[in-house]
C-alpha positions as CSV (number, residue, x, y, z in Angstrom):
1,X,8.0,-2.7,2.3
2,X,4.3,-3.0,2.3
3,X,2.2,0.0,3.6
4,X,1.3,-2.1,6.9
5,X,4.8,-2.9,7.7
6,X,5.6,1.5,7.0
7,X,2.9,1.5,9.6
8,X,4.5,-0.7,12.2
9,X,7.8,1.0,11.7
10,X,6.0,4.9,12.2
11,X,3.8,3.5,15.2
12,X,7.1,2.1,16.9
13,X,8.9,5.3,16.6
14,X,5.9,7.2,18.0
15,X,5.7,4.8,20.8
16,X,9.5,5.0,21.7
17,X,9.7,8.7,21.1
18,X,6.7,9.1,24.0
19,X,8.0,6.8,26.4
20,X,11.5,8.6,26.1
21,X,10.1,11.6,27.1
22,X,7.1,10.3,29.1
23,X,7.3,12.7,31.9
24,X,7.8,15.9,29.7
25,X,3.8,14.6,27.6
26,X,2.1,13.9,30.7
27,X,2.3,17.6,32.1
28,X,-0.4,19.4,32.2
29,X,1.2,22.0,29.8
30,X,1.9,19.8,26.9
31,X,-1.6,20.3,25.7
32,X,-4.0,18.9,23.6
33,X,-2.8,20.4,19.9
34,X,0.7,19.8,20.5
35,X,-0.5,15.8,21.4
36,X,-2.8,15.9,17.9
37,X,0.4,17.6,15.8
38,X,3.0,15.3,17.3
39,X,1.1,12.1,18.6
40,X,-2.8,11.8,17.2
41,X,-2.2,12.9,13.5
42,X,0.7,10.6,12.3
43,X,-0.5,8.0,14.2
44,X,-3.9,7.9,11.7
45,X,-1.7,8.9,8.7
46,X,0.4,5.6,9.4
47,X,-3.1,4.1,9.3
48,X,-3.6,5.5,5.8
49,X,-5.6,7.9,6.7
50,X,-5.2,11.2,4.5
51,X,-5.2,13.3,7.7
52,X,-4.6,16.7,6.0
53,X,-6.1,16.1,3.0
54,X,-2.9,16.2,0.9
55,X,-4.5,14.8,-1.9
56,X,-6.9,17.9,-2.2
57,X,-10.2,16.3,-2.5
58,X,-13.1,18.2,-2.1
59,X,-14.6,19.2,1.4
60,X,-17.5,17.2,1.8
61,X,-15.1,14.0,0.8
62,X,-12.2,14.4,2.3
63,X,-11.1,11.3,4.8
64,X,-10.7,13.7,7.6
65,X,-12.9,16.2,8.6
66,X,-11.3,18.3,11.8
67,X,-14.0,20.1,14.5
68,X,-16.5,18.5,12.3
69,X,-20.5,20.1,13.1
70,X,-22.7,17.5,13.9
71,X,-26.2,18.3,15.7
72,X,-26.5,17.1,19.5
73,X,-29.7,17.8,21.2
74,X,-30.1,21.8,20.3
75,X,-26.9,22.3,20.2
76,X,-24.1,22.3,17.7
77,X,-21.3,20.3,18.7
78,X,-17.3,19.5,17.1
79,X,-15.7,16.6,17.7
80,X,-12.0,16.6,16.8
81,X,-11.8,14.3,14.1
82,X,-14.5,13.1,11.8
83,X,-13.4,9.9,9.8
84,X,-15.1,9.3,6.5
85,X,-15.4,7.3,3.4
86,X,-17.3,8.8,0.4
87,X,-18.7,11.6,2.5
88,X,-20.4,9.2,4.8
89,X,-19.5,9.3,8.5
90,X,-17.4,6.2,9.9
91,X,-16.2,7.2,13.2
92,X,-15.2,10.0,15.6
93,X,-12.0,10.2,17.3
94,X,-11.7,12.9,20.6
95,X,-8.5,13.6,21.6
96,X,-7.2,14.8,25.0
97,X,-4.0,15.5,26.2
98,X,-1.9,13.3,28.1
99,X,-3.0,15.1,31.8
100,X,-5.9,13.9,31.4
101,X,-6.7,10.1,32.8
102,X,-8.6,8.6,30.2
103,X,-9.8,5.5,31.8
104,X,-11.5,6.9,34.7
105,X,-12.4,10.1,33.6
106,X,-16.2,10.2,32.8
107,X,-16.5,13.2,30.8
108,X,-14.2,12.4,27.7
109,X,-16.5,9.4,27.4
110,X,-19.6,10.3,27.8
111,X,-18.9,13.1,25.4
112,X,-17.5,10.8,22.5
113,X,-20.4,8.6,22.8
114,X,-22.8,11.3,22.9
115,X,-21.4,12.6,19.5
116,X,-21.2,8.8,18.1
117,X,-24.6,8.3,18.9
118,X,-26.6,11.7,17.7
119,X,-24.8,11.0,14.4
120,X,-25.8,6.9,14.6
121,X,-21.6,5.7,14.2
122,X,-21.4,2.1,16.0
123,X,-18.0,3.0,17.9
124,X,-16.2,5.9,18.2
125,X,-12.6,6.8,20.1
126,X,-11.3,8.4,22.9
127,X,-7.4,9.3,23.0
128,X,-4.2,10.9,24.3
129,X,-2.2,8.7,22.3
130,X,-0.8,7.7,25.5
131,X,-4.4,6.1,26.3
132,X,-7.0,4.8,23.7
133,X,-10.1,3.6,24.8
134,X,-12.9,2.3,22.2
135,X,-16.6,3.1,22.7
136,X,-19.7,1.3,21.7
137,X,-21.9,4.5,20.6
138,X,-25.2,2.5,19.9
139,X,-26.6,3.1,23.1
140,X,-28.0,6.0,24.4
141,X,-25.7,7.8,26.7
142,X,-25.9,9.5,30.1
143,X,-23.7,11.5,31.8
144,X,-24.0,9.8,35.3
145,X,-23.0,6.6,33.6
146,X,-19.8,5.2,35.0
147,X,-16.7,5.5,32.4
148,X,-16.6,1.7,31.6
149,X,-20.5,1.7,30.1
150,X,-20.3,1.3,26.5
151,X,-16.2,0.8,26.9
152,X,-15.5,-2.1,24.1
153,X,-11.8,-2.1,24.5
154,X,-8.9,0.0,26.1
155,X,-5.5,-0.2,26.3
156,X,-2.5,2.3,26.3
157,X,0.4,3.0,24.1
158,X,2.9,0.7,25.8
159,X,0.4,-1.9,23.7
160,X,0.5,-0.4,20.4
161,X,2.6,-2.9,19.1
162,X,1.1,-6.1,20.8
163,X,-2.1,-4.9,19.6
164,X,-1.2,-3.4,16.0
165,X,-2.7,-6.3,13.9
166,X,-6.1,-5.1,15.6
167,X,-5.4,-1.6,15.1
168,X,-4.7,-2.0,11.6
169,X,-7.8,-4.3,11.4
170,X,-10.3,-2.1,12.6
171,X,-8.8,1.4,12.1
172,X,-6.9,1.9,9.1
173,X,-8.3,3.4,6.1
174,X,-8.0,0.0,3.8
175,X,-9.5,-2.3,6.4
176,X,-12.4,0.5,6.6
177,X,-12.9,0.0,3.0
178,X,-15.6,-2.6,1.9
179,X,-14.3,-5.4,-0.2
180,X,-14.0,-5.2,-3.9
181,X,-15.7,-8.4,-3.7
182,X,-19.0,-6.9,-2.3
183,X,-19.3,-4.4,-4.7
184,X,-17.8,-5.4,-8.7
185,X,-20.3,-7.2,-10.3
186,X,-19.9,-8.3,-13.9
187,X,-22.9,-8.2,-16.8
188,X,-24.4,-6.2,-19.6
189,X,-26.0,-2.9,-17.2
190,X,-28.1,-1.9,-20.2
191,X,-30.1,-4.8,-20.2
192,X,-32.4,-6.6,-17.6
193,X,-33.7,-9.1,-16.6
194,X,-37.0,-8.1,-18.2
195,X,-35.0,-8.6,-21.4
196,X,-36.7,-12.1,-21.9
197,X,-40.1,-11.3,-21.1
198,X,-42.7,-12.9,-23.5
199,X,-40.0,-14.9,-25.4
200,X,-39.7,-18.5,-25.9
201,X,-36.8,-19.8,-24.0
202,X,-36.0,-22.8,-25.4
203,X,-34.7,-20.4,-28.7
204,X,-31.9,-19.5,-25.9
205,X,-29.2,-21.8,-25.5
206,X,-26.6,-21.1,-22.7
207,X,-23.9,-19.5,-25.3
208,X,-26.6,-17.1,-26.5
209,X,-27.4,-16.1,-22.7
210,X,-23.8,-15.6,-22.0
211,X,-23.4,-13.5,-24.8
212,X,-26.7,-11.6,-23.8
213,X,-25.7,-11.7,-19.6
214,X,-28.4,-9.4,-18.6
215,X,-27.6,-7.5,-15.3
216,X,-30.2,-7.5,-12.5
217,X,-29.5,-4.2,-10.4
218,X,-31.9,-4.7,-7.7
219,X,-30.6,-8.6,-7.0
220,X,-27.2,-7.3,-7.3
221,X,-27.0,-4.0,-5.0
222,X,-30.4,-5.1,-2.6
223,X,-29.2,-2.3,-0.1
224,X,-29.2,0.1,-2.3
225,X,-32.6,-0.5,-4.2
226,X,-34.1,-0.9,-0.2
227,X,-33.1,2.7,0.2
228,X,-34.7,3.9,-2.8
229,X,-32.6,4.1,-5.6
230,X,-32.6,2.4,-9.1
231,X,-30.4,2.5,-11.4
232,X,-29.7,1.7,-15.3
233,X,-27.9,2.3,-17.9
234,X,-24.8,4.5,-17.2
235,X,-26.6,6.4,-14.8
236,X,-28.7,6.6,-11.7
237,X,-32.3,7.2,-11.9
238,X,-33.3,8.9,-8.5
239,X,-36.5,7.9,-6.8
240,X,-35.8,9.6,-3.3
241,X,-34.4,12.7,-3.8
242,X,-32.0,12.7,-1.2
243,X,-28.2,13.5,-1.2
244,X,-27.6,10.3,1.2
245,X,-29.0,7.4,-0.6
246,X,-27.5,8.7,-3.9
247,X,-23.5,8.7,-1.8
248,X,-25.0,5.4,-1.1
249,X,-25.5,4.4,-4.4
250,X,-22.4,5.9,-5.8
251,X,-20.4,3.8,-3.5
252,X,-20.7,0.6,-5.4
253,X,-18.3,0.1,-8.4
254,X,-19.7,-1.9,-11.5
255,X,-18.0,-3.5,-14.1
256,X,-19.7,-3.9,-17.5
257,X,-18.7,-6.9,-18.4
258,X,-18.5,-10.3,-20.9
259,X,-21.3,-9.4,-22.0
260,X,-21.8,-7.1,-25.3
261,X,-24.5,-7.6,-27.8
């Protein structure tokens, strides 16, 4: 089986397993670490998400980063999950236990929003596995806003299924992923295209310029090189010092290819 179809199978079981004992999760004292053990964590790991960092990758780059620190106004703030890619921030997920009514509650929402906006995420999650309601965090929240500003989709976990190829879209760890596509790029990274500077073309035929294949870096990664970076050879050259733009850079995978002199 492929791992999306291990995923529909695990989501399934945590959906029957939560509707068999429905009335026993929605009390108030089946709280809100017992929902993230049982409920909130393997429903993310069936999304590929290495929730407890099994693989042993360092801190800063793990794909889950629990009561993560992120700076809200002057204060310090944790939201419960921290989902990342190469140490960059992709979303937050707050969870809540079943109690709570996550559609019309206000505070659960303006609170996710608030964290996915003073750390600039586009969306960010609000859940109690038996709820799941998506937030838009790219505008600036207000805690008299009503529940449904900023709401881009909710639904609850009697939909899991009907909505899993969305799910798996949008949330799991190898849609998250940017496309190989985007980022392997084949030619010769030690030379540019500076290479035939102040040299008669016409002594170039098209087998000698395959063989040559110089590799434009700039044209290739632009939003990289609009941050600030360059890069050449087999390593990066730094312009702006700053831990940021060189994850950024770091990102992208390139493949010296065809062309060797």
């Amino acid at each position: 089986m492929t791992e999306k179809e291990i995923s529909l199978i695990t989501i399934s079981d945590l959906v029957k397993r939560f509707s068999d004992q429905y009335d026993i999760y929605t009390k108030g004292d089946y709280n809100e670490t017992k929902t993230r053990r049982d409920f909130i964590d393997p429903f993310f790991k069936a999304l590929g998400w290495d929730i407890d960092n099994s693989s042993g990758l360092a801190e800063s780059y793990r794909d889950v980063i629990h009561e993560d620190k992120i700076k809200v106004g002057d204060n310090t703030k944790s939201p419960d999950y921290c989902f990342t890619l190469s140490g960059q921030k992709k979303f937050f997920v707050e969870a809540k236990q079943p109690s709570i009514y996550v559609k019309e509650d206000i505070y659960p929402a303006f609170q996710v929003r608030r964290y996915g906006w003073s750390a600039k995420l586009p969306i960010s999650i609000v859940t109690d596995f038996e709820e799941f309601a998506i937030y838009d965090c790219t505008k600036k929240p207000h805690k008299n806003n009503k529940v449904t500003v900023g709401r881009i989709d909710y639904f609850t976990f009697r939909d899991y299924i009907e909505k899993f190829e969305f799910l798996w879209d949008t949330f799991s760890k190898i849609r998250v992923l940017p496309t190989l596509d985007d980022n392997i790029k084949c030619g010769n990274s030690l030379i540019g295209p500076d290479f035939y500077d102040g040299k008669q073309m016409s002594l170039f035929g098209v087998d000698e310029m395959k063989k040559v294949n110089v590799f434009d870096w700039e044209k290739a990664f632009p939003g990289v090189f609009g941050r600030g970076i360059s890069r050449g050879g087999a390593g990066i050259a730094e312009k702006e010092n700053t831990e940021k733009d060189i994850l950024a850079a770091d990102e992208h995978i390139t493949r010296i290819g065809d062309g060797r002199l």
